[in-house]
C-alpha positions in Angstrom: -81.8 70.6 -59.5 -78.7 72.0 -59.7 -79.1 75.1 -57.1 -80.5 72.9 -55.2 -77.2 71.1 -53.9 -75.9 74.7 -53.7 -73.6 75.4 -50.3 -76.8 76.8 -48.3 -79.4 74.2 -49.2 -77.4 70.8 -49.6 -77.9 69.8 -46.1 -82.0 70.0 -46.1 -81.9 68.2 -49.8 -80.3 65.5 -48.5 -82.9 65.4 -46.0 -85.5 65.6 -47.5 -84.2 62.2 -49.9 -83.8 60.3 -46.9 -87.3 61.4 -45.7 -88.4 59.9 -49.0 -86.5 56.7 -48.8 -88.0 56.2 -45.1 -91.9 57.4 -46.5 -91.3 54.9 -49.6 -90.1 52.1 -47.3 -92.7 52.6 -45.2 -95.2 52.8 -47.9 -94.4 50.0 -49.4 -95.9 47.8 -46.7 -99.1 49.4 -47.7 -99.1 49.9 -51.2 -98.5 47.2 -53.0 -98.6 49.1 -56.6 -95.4 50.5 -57.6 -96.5 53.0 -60.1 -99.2 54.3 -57.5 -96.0 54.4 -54.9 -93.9 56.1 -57.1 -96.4 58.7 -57.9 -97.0 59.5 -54.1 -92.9 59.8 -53.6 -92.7 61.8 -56.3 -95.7 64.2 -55.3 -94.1 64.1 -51.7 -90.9 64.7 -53.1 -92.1 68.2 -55.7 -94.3 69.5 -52.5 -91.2 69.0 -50.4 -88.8 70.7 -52.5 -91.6 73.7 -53.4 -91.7 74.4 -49.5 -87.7 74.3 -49.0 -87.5 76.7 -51.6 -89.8 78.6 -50.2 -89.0 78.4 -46.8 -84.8 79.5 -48.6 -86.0 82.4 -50.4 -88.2 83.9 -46.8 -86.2 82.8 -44.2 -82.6 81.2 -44.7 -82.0 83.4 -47.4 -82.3 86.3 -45.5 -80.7 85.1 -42.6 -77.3 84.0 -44.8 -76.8 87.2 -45.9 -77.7 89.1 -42.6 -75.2 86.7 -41.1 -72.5 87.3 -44.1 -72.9 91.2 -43.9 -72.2 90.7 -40.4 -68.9 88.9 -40.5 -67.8 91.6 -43.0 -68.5 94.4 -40.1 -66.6 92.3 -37.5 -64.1 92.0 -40.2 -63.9 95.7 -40.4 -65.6 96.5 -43.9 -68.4 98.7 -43.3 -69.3 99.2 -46.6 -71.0 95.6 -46.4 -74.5 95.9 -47.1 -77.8 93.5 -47.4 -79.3 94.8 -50.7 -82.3 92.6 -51.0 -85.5 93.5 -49.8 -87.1 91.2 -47.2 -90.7 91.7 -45.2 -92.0 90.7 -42.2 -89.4 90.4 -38.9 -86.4 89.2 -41.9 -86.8 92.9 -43.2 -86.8 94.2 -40.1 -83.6 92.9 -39.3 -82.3 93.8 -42.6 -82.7 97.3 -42.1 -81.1 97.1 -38.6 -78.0 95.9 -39.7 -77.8 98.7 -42.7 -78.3 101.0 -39.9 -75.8 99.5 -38.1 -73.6 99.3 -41.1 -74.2 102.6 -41.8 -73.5 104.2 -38.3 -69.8 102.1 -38.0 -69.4 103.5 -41.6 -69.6 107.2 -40.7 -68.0 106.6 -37.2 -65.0 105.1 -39.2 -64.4 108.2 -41.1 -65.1 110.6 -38.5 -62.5 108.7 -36.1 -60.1 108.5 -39.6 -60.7 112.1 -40.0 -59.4 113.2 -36.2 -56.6 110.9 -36.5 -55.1 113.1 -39.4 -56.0 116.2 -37.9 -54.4 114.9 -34.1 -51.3 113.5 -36.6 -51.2 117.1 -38.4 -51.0 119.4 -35.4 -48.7 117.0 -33.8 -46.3 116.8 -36.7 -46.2 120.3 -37.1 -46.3 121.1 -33.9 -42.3 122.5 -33.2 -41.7 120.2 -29.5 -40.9 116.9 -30.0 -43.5 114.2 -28.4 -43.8 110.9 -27.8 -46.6 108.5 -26.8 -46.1 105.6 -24.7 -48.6 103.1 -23.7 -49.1 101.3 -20.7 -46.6 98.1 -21.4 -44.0 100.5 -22.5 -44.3 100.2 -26.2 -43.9 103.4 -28.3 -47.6 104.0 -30.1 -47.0 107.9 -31.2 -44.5 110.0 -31.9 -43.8 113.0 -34.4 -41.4 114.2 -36.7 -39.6 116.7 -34.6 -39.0 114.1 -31.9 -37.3 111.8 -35.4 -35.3 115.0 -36.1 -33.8 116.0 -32.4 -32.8 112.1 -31.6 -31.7 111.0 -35.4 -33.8 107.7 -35.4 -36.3 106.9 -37.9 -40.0 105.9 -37.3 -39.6 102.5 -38.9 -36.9 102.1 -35.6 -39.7 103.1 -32.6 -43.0 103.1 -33.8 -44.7 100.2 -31.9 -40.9 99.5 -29.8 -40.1 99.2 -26.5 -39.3 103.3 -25.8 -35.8 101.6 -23.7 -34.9 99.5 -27.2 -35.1 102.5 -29.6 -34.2 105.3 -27.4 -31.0 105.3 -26.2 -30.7 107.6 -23.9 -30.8 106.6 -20.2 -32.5 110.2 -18.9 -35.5 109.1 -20.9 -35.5 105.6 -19.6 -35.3 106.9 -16.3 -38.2 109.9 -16.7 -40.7 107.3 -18.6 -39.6 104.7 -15.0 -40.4 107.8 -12.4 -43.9 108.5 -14.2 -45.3 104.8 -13.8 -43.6 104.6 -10.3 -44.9 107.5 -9.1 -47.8 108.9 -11.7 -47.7 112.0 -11.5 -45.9 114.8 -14.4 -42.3 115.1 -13.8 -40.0 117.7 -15.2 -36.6 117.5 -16.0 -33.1 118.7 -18.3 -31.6 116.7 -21.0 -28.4 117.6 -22.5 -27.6 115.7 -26.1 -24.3 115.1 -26.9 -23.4 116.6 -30.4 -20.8 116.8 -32.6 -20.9 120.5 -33.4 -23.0 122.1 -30.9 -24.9 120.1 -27.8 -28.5 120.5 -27.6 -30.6 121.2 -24.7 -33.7 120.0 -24.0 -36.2 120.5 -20.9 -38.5 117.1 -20.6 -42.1 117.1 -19.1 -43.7 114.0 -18.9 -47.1 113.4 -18.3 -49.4 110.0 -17.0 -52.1 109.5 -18.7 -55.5 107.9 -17.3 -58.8 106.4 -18.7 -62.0 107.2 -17.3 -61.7 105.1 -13.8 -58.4 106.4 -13.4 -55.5 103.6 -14.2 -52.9 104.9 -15.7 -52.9 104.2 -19.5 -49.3 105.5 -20.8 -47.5 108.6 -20.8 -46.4 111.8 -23.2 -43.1 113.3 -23.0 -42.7 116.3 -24.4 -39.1 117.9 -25.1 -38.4 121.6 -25.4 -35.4 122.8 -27.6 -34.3 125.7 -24.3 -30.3 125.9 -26.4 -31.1 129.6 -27.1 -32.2 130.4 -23.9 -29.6 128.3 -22.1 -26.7 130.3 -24.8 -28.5 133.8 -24.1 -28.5 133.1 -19.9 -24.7 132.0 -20.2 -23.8 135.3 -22.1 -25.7 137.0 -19.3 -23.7 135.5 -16.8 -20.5 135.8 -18.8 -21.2 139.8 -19.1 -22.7 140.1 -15.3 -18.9 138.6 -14.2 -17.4 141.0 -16.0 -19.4 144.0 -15.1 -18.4 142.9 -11.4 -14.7 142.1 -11.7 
């Protein structure tokens, strides 16, 4: 009696007990014989309850746990499964949302998988890059970019590039690319205590497959070597020709 004011099948209990009181309300303008009646409500009552459960174990059954497994998958848990075996069109469906199950699953770890490889090669790539989306907010970077402009991740990841960058040739680079979308090159000199660092900036718009623009990577080259080796070039050409 118990299971059957459990959460799923409360509702039809309760009516099938008012379909009794009705039956033995109406009934009782008939039969005048109360055992008699109460043996009919009582039959009415077992041959009832025998056909819920019946009709719980084929069909609602099923259908609960279809819909369960696919609140988990919206959810994002695509291990969810339906583990019973069902026939007829219920098993059919069954099967169907394993599959589906199954395919979000493997497309999960295949996506998880390139998005450590993408984060390896970019982390140990040796330019520093950044990845900013459409509204402006910073949605990738790497640990080179951390190193050249002494900020931590904690600081930019998922920030407004002008809030955690401060440096007004970036603001201005990342502003020319959405104006104008198209890759723009450019020289940064940072300001350092010992030695300053120069840097050559390409920024690049990116689009999806109809062509709006969907963000922008800047990538910055470390060119203090070669701007060092081309001044000693020019120091020793002057002094060839004096």
């Amino acid at each position: 009696m118990k299971y059957l004011f459990s959460t799923a099948l409360w509702k039809y209990t309760i009516g099938i007990i008012l379909l009794i009181v009705v039956s033995g309300a109406v009934l009782l303008t008939v039969i005048e014989d109360y055992i008699i009646l109460m043996c009919v409500l009582l039959f009415q009552g077992i041959m009832l309850f025998l056909m819920l459960l019946f009709a719980f174990d084929k069909f609602i059954k099923p259908l609960h746990q279809a819909v369960r497994t696919v609140e988990e998958l919206v959810k994002g848990n695509y291990r969810a499964r339906i583990y019973h075996r069902f026939d007829g069109e219920i098993g059919e469906l069954s099967k169907k949302v394993n599959a589906l199950a199954k395919n979000l699953s493997e497309l999960s770890i295949q996506e998880q998988m390139q998005s450590e490889q993408l984060a390896s090669v970019i982390n140990h790539t040796h330019s520093a890059l950044l990845f900013i989306d459409e509204r402006g907010y910073i949605q990738l970077i790497n640990q080179e970019f951390l190193s050249v402009f002494k900020i931590s991740e904690e600081d930019c990841q998922g920030y407004l590039y002008y809030e955690a960058i401060a440096n007004e040739q970036v603001h201005e680079m990342v502003r020319n690319i959405f104006l104008y979308e198209k890759t723009i090159k450019s020289n940064l000199t940072l300001r350092q205590s010992v030695v300053d660092r120069f840097m050559e900036m390409t920024g690049v718009p990116i689009f999806n497959e109809r062509g709006m623009l969907r963000g922008a990577v800047l990538a910055f080259y470390d060119i203090t070597e070669l701007k060092k080796i081309g001044n000693d070039a020019k120091r020793f050409c002057s002094k060839c020709f004096s």
